[in-house]
C-alpha positions as a Markdown table, in Angstrom:
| # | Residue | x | y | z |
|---|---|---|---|---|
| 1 | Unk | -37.5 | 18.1 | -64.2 |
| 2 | Unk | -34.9 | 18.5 | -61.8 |
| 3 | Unk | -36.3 | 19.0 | -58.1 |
| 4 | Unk | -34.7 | 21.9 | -55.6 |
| 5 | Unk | -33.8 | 21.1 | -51.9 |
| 6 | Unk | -36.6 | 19.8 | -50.4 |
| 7 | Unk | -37.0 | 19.4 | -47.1 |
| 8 | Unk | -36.2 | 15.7 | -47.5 |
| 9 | Unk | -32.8 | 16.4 | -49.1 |
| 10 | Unk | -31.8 | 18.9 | -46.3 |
| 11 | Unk | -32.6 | 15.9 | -44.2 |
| 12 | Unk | -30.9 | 13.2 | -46.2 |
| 13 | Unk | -27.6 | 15.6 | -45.5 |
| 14 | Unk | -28.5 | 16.1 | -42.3 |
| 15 | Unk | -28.1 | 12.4 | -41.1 |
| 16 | Unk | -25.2 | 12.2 | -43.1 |
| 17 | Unk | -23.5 | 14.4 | -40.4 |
| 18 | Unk | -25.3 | 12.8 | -37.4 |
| 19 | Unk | -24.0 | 10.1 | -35.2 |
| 20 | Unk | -27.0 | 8.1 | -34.4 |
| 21 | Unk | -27.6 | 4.8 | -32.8 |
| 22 | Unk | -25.5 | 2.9 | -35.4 |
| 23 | Unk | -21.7 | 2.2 | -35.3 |
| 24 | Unk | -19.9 | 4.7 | -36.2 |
| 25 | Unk | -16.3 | 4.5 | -37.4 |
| 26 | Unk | -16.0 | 8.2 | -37.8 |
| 27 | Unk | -15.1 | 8.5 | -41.5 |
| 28 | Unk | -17.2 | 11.7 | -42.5 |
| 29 | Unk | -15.9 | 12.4 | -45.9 |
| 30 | Unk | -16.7 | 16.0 | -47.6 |
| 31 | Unk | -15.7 | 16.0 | -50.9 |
| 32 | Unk | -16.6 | 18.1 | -53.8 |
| 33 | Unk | -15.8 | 20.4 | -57.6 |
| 34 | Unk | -16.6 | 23.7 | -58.6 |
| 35 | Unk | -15.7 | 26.1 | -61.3 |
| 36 | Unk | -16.9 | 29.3 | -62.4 |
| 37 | Unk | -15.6 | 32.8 | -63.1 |
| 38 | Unk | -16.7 | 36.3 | -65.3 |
| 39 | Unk | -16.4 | 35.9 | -68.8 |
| 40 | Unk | -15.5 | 38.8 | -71.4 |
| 41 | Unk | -17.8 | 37.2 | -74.2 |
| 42 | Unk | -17.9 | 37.5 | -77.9 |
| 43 | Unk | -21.0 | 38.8 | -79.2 |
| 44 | Unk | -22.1 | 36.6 | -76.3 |
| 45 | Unk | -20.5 | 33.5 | -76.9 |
| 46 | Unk | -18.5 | 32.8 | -73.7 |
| 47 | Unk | -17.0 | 29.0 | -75.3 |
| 48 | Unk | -17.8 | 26.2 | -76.5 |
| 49 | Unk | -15.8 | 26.0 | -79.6 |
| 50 | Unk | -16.5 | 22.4 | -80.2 |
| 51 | Unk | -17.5 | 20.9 | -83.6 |
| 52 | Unk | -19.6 | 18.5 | -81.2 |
| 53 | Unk | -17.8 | 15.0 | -80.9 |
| 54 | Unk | -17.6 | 13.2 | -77.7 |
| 55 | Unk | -13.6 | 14.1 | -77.3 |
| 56 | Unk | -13.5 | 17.4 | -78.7 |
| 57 | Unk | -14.4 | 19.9 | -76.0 |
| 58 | Unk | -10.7 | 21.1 | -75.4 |
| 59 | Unk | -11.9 | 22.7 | -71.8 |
| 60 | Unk | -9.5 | 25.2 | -70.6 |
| 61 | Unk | -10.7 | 28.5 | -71.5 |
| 62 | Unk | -13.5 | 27.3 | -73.4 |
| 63 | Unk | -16.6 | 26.5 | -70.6 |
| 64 | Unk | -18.5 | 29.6 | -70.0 |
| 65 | Unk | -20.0 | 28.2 | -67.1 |
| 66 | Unk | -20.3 | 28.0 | -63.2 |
| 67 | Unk | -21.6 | 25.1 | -61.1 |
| 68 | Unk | -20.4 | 23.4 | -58.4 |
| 69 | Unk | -21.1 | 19.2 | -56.9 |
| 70 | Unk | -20.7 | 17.9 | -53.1 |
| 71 | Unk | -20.6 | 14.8 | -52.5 |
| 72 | Unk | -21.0 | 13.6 | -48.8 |
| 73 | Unk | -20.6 | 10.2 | -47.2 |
| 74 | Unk | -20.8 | 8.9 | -44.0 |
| 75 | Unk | -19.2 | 5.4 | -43.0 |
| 76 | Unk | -21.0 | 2.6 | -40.9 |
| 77 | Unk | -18.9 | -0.4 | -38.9 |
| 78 | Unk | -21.1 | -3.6 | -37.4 |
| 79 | Unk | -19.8 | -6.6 | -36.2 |
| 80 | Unk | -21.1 | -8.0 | -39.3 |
| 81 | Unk | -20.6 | -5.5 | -41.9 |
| 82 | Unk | -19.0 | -1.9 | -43.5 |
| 83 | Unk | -21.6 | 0.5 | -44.7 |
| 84 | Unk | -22.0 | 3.6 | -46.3 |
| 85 | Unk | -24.3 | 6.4 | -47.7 |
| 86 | Unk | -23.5 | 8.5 | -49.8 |
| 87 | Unk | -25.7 | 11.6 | -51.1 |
| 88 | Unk | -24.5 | 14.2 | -53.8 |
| 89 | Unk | -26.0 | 17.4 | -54.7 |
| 90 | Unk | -25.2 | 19.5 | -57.5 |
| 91 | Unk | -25.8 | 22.9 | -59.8 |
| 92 | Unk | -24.8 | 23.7 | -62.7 |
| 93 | Unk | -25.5 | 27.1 | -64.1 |
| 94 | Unk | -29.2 | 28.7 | -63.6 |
| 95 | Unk | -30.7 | 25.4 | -63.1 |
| 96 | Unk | -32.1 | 24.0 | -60.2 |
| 97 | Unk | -30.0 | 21.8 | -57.9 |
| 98 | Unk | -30.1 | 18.2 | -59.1 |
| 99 | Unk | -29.3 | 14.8 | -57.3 |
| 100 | Unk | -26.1 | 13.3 | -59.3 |
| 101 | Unk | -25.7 | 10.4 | -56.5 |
| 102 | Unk | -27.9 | 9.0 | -53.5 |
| 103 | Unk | -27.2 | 5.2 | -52.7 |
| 104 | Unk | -26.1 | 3.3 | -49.7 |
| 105 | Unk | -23.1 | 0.2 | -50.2 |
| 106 | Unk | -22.5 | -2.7 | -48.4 |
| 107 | Unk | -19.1 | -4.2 | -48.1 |
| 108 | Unk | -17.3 | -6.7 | -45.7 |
| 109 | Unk | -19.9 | -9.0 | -45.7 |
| 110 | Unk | -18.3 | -13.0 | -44.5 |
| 111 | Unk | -19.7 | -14.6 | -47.7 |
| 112 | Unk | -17.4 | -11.9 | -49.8 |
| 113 | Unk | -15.6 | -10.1 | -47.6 |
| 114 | Unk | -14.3 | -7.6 | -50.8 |
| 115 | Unk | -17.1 | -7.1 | -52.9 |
| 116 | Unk | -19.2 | -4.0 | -52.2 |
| 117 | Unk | -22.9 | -4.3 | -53.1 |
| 118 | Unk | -24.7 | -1.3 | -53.8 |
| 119 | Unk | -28.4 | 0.1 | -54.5 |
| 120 | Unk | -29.8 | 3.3 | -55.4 |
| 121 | Unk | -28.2 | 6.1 | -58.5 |
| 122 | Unk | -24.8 | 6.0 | -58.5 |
| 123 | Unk | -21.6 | 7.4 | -60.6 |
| 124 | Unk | -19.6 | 5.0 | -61.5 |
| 125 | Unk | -16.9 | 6.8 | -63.5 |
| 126 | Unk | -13.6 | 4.5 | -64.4 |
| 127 | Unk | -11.2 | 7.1 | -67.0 |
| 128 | Unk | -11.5 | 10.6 | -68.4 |
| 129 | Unk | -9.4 | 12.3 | -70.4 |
| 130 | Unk | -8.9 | 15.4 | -68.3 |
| 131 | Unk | -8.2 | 18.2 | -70.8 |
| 132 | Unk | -11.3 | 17.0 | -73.0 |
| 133 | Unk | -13.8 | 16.6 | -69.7 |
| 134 | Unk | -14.6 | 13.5 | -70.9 |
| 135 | Unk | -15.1 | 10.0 | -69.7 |
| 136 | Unk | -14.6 | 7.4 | -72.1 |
| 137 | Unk | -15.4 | 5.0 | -69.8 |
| 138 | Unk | -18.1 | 5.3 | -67.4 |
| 139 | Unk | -21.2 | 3.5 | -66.2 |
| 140 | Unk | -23.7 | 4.1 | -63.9 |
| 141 | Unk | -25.5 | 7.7 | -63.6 |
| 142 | Unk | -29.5 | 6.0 | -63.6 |
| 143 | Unk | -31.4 | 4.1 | -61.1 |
| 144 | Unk | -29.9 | 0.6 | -60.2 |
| 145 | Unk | -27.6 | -2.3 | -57.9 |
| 146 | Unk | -24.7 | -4.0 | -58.3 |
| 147 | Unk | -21.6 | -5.5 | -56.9 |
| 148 | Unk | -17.3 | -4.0 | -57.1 |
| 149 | Unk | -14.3 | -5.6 | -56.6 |
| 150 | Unk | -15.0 | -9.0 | -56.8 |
| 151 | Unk | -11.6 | -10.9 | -57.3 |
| 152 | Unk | -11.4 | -12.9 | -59.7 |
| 153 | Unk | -8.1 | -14.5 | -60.0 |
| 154 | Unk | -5.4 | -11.3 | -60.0 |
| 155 | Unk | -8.0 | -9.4 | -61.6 |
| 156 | Unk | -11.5 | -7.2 | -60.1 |
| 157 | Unk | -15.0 | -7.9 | -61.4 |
| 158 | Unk | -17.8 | -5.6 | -61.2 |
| 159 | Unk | -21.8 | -5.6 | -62.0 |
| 160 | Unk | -24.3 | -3.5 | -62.7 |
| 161 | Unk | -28.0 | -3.2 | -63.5 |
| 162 | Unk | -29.6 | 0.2 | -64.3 |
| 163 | Unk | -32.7 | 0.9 | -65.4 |
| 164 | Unk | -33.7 | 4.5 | -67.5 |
| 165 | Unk | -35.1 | 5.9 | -64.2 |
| 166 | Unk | -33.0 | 8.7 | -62.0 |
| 167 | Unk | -33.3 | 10.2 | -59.1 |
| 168 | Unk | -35.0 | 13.4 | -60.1 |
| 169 | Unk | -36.6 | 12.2 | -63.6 |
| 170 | Unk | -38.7 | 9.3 | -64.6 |
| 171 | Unk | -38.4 | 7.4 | -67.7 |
| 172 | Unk | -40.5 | 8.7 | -70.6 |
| 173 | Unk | -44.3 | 7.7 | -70.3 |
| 174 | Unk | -44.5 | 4.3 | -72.8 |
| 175 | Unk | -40.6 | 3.5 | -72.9 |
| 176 | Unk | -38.6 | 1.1 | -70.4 |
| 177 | Unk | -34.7 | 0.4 | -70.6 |
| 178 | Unk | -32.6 | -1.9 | -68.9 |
| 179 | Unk | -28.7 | -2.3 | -69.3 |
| 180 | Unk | -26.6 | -4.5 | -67.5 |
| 181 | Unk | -22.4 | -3.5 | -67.2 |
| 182 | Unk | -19.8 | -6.1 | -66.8 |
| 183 | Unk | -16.5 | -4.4 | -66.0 |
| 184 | Unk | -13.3 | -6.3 | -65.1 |
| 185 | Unk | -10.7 | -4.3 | -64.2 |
| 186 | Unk | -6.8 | -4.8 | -63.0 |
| 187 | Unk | -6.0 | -7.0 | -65.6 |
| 188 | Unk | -1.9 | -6.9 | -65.4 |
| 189 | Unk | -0.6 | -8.0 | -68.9 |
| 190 | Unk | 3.2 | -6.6 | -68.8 |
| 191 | Unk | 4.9 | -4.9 | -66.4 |
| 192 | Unk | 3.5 | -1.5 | -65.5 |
| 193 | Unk | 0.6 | -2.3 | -67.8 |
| 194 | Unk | -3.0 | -2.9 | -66.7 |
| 195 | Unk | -6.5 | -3.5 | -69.2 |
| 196 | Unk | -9.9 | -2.9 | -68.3 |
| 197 | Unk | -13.1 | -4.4 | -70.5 |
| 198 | Unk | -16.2 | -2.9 | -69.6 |
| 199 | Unk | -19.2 | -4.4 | -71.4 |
| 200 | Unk | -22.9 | -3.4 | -72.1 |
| 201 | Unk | -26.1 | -4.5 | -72.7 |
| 202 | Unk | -29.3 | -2.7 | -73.6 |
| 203 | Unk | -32.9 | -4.2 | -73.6 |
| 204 | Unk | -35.7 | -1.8 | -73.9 |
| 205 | Unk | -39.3 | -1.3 | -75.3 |
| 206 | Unk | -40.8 | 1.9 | -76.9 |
| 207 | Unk | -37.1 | 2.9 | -78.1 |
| 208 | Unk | -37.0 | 4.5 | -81.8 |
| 209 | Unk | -35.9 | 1.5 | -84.6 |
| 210 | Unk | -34.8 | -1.1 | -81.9 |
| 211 | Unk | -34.9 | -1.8 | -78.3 |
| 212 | Unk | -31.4 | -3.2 | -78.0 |
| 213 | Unk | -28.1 | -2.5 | -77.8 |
| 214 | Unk | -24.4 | -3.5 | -76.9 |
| 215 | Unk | -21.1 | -2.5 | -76.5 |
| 216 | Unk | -17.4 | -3.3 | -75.5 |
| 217 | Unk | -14.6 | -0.8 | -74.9 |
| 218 | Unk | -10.8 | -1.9 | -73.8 |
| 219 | Unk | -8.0 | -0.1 | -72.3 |
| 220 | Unk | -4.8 | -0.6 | -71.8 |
| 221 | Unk | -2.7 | 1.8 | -69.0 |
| 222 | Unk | 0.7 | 1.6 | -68.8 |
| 223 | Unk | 2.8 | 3.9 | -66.5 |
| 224 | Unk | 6.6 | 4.8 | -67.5 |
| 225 | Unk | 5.8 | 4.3 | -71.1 |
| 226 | Unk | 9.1 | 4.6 | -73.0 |
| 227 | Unk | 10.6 | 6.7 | -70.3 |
| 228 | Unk | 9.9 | 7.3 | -66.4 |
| 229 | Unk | 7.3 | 9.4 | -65.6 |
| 230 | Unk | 5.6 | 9.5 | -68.7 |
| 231 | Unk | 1.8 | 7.4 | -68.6 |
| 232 | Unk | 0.1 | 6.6 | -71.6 |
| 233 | Unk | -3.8 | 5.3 | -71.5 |
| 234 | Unk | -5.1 | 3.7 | -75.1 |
| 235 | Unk | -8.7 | 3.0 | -76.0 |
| 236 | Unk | -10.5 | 1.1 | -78.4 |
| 237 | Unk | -13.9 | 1.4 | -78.1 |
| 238 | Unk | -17.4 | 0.3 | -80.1 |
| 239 | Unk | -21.2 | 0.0 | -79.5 |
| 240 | Unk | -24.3 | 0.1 | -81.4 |
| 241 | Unk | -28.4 | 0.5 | -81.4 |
| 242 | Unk | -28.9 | 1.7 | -77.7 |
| 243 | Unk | -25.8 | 1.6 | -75.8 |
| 244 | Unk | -23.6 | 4.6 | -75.8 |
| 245 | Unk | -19.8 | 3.8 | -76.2 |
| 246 | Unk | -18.7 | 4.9 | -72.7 |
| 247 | Unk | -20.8 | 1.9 | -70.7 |
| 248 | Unk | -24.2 | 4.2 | -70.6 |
| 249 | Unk | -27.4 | 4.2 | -72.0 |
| 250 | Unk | -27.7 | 6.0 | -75.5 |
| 251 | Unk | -31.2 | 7.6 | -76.9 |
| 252 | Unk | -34.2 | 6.3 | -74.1 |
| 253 | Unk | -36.3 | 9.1 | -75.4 |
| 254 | Unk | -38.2 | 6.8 | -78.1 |
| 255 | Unk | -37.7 | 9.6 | -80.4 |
| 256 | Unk | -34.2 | 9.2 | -80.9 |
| 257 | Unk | -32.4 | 6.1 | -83.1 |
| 258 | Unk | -29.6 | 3.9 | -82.0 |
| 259 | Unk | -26.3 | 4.4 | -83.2 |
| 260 | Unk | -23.4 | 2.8 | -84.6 |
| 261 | Unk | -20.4 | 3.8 | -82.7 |
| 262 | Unk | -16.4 | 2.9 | -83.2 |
| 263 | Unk | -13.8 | 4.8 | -81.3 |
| 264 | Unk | -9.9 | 4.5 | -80.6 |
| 265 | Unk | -8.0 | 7.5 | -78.8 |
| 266 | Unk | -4.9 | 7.4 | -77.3 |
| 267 | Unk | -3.6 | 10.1 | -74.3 |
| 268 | Unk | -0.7 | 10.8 | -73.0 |
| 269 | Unk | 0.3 | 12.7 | -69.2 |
| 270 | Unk | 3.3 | 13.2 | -67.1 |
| 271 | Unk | 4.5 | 15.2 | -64.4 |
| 272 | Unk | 8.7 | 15.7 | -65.0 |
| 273 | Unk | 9.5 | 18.2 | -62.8 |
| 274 | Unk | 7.6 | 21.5 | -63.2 |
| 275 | Unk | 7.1 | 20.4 | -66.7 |
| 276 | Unk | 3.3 | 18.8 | -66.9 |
| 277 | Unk | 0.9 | 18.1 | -69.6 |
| 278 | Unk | -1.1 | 15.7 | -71.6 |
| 279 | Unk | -2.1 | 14.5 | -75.0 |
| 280 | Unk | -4.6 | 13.4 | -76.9 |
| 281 | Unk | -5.0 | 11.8 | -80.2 |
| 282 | Unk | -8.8 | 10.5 | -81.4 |
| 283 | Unk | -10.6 | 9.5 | -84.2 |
| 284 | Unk | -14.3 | 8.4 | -83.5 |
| 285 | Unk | -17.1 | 7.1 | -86.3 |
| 286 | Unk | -20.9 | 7.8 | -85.6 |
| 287 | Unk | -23.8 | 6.3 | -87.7 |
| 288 | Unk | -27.2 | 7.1 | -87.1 |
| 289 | Unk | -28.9 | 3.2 | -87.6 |
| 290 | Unk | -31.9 | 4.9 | -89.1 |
| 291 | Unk | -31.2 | 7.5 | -91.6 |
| 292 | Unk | -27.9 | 5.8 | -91.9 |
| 293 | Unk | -25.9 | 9.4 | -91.8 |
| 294 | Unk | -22.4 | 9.1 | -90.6 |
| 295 | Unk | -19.9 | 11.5 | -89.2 |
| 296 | Unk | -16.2 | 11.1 | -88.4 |
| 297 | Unk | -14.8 | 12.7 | -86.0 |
| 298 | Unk | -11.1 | 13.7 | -85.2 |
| 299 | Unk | -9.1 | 15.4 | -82.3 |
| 300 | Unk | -5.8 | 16.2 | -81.8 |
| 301 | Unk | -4.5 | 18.5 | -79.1 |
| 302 | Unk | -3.2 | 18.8 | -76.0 |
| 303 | Unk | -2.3 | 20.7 | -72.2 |
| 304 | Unk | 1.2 | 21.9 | -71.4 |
| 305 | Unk | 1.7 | 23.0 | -67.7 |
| 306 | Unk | 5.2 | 24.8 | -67.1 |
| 307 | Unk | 5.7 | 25.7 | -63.2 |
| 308 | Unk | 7.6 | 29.2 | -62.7 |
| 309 | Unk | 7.2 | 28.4 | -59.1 |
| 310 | Unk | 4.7 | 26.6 | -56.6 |
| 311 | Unk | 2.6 | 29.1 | -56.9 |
| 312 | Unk | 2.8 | 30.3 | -60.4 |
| 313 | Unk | 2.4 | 27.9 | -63.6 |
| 314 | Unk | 1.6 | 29.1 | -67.3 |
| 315 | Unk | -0.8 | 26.7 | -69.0 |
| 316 | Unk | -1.1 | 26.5 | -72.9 |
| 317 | Unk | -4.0 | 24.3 | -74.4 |
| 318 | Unk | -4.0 | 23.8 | -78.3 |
| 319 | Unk | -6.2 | 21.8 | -80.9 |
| 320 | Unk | -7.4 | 21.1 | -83.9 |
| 321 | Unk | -10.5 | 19.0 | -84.7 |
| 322 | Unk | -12.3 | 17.6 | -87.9 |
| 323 | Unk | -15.9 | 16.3 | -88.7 |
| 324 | Unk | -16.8 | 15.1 | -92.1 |
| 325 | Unk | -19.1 | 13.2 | -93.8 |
| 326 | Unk | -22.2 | 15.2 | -93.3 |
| 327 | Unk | -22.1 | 17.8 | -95.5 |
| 328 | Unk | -19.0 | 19.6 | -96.3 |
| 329 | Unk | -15.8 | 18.7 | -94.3 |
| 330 | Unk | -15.8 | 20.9 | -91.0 |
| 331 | Unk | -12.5 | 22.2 | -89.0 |
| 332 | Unk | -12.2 | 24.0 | -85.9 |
| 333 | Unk | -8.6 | 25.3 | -84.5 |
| 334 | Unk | -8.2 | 26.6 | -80.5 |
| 335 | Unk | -5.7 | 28.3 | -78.5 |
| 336 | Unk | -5.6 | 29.3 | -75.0 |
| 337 | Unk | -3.1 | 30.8 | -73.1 |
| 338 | Unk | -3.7 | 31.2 | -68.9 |
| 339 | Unk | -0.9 | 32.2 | -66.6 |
| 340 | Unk | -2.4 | 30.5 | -63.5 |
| 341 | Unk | -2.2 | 31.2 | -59.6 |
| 342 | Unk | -2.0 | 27.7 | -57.8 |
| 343 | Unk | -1.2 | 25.8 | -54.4 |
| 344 | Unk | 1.3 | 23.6 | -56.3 |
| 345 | Unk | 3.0 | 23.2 | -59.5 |
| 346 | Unk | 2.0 | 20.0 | -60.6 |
| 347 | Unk | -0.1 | 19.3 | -63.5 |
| 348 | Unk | -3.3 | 18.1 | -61.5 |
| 349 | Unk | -2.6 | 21.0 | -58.4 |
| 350 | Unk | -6.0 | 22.3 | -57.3 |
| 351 | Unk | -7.2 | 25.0 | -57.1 |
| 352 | Unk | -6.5 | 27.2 | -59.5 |
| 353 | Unk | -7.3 | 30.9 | -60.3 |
| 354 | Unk | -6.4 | 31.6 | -64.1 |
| 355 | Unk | -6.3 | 34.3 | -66.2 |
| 356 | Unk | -7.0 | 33.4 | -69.9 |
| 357 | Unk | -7.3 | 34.3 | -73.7 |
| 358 | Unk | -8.7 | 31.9 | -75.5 |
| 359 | Unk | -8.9 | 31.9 | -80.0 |
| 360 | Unk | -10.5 | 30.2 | -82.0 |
| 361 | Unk | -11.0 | 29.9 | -85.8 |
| 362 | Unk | -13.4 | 27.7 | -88.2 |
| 363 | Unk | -14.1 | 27.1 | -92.0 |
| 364 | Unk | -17.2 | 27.9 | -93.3 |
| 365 | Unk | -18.4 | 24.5 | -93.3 |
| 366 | Unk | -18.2 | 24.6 | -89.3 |
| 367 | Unk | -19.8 | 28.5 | -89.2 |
| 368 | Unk | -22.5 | 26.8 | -90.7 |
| 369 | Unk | -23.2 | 24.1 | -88.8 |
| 370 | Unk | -22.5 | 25.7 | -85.7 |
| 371 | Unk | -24.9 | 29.0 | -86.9 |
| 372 | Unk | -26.7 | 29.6 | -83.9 |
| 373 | Unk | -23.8 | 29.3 | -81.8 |
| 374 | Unk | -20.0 | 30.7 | -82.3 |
| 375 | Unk | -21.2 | 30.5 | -85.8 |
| 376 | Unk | -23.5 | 33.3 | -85.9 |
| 377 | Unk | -23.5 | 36.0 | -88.6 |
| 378 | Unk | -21.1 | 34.5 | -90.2 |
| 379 | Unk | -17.7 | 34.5 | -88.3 |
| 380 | Unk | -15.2 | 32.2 | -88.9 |
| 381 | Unk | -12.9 | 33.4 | -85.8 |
| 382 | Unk | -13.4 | 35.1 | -82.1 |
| 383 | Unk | -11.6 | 35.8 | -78.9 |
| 384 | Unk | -12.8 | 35.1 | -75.5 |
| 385 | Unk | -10.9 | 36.3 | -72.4 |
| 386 | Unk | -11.9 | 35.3 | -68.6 |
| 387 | Unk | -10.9 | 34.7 | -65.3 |
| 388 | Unk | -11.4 | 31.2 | -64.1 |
| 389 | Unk | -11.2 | 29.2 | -60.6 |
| 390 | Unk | -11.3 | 25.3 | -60.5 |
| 391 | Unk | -10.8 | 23.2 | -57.5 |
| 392 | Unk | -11.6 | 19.6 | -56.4 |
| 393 | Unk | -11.1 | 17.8 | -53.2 |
């Protein structure tokens, strides 16, 4: 159960601010995301038109929701040593404010004067796709230590053990997990083209069917692809049993099986002139290792961002997304068109205050499926219209 400020919270920020008897360098940083905004629902369904693969939540117009995540750190300097802690609150929603990070990192140290060494919960988030709200590659999140940026040759190495502990929950009662993360990054292979290989491990006891799993995923980045201005990010991507495709733990409940996991998506973004946008393209396979059921999984949509002026942008999100293989073949189809207030006209300019009207439309396969949800008494099709803000910094 997620705790609400305690007195020891409040004082964990608290010091964050203060300038005590250590050396300070005087790097406060305040950083932080929030979004949230009324919501003209359909028969109360306020989003969420997702046929429930990983990269299928095409986000804009389509959360429903309000929460909001600070993240605050406060920067150390010794003769011997850089140091930080870092502490990050967050609420999502009418839940109770929840601990996303706490941990304190050590860097600058003579015998590796690049690595940072770290202990406590911690994200460690490498790529999303932004118009999906999903990481594909991402460790971290539990209880654990490791080590960044050790150089190895051009390239970065870094380590990490977690166990299935975090900061506000313990590990179900008769279950342990441990995964270790291997991730080398900055791995230049062609000009303007980088890969990262992220690798996991999973040893465990009480887990459902097996105690183990493992996975790799690789991408390849390349900026200017074809022409300048234009990125392009690919990923191929597998794991099984325990270990859940992005680099995190998958089904600790010792309830839940492993799963057999394969995943290769490809997303494009750009920024030529006050024309923004991005892709993306994904096909992802899931087998249950237990009952052996298998769903596969496509997306293929995309953002467009056209700026009238810096202030004034329209943004137009489309997709269409498939699951079969369990039961008959679902599809789901979503539009959303938001003519957005903003501080810039770029692509990634935050924040923004949008207007949107959002449609969406399903077979009956999907109403099914989806029944207690934007399924319900039998609709195949609704329309949601809202008012949105979103803003990072």
């Amino acid at each position: 159960m997620k705790h609400t400020f305690s007195l020891s919270a409040i004082a964990l920020a608290t010091a964050l601010c203060a300038v005590g008897a250590h050396a300070d360098d005087g790097t406060f940083e305040f950083h932080g995301y929030s979004r949230g905004g009324p919501v003209s629902p359909s028969d109360g369904v306020k989003g969420r038109f997702q046929l429930g693969g990983d990269v299928q939540g095409y986000r804009l117009g389509n959360e429903g929701d309000n929460g909001i995540e600070i993240d605050l750190s406060k920067t150390f300097k010794t003769d011997a040593a850089t140091y930080k802690v870092e502490y990050m609150p967050a609420k999502w929603n009418s839940g109770n404010v929840g601990t996303e990070q706490a941990f304190v990192e050590i860097g600058g140290m003579g015998f590796a004067p690049e690595a940072k060494f770290w202990v406590g919960q911690r994200r460690l988030r490498i790529q999303d796709v932004h118009i999906v709200d999903y990481f594909l590659l991402n460790y971290g999140d539990n209880q654990g230590a490791g080590v960044t940026d050790i150089p190895i040759g051009g390239a970065k190495l870094g380590l990490g053990v977690f166990t299935g502990d975090k900061f506000d929950t313990a590990s179900v009662t008769g279950v342990t997990a441990t995964r270790l993360n291997a991730d080398i990054s900055d791995i230049g292979i062609n000009p303007g083209g980088k890969l990262r290989v992220l690798m996991t491990g999973v040893n465990g006891t009480g887990l459902a069917d097996s105690n183990t799993g493992a996975g790799i995923s690789v991408s390849h980045n390349q900026t200017d692809f074809i022409t300048k201005g234009l990125n392009n990010a690919l990923f191929l991507q597998t794991s099984s049993g325990h270990a859940r495709i992005d680099g995190e733990f998958l089904n600790i409940d010792g309830v839940s099986a492993g799963q057999k996991v394969t995943r290769i998506a490809d997303s494009l973004s750009w920024q030529l002139g006050a024309f923004g946008g991005q892709t993306l393209l994904a096909y992802q396979t899931n087998k249950d290792e237990k009952t052996g059921v298998e769903t596969k999984d496509t997306s293929i949509g995309g953002r467009i961002s056209y700026a009238f002026s810096k202030n004034f942008k329209l943004l137009v999100d489309a997709a269409t997304t498939t699951r079969t293989g369990n039961g008959p073949d679902q599809r789901l189809d979503k539009l959303t068109i938001a003519p957005t207030l903003s501080v810039g006209p770029g692509f990634y300019s935050r924040p923004e205050l949008r207007f949107y009207v959002t449609m969406a439309n399903w077979n009956d396969a999907a109403g099914a499926a989806n029944a207690t949800s934007f399924g319900a008494g039998g609709k195949t099709a609704r329309t949601v219209a809202g008012v949105q803000y979103e803003i990072w910094w």
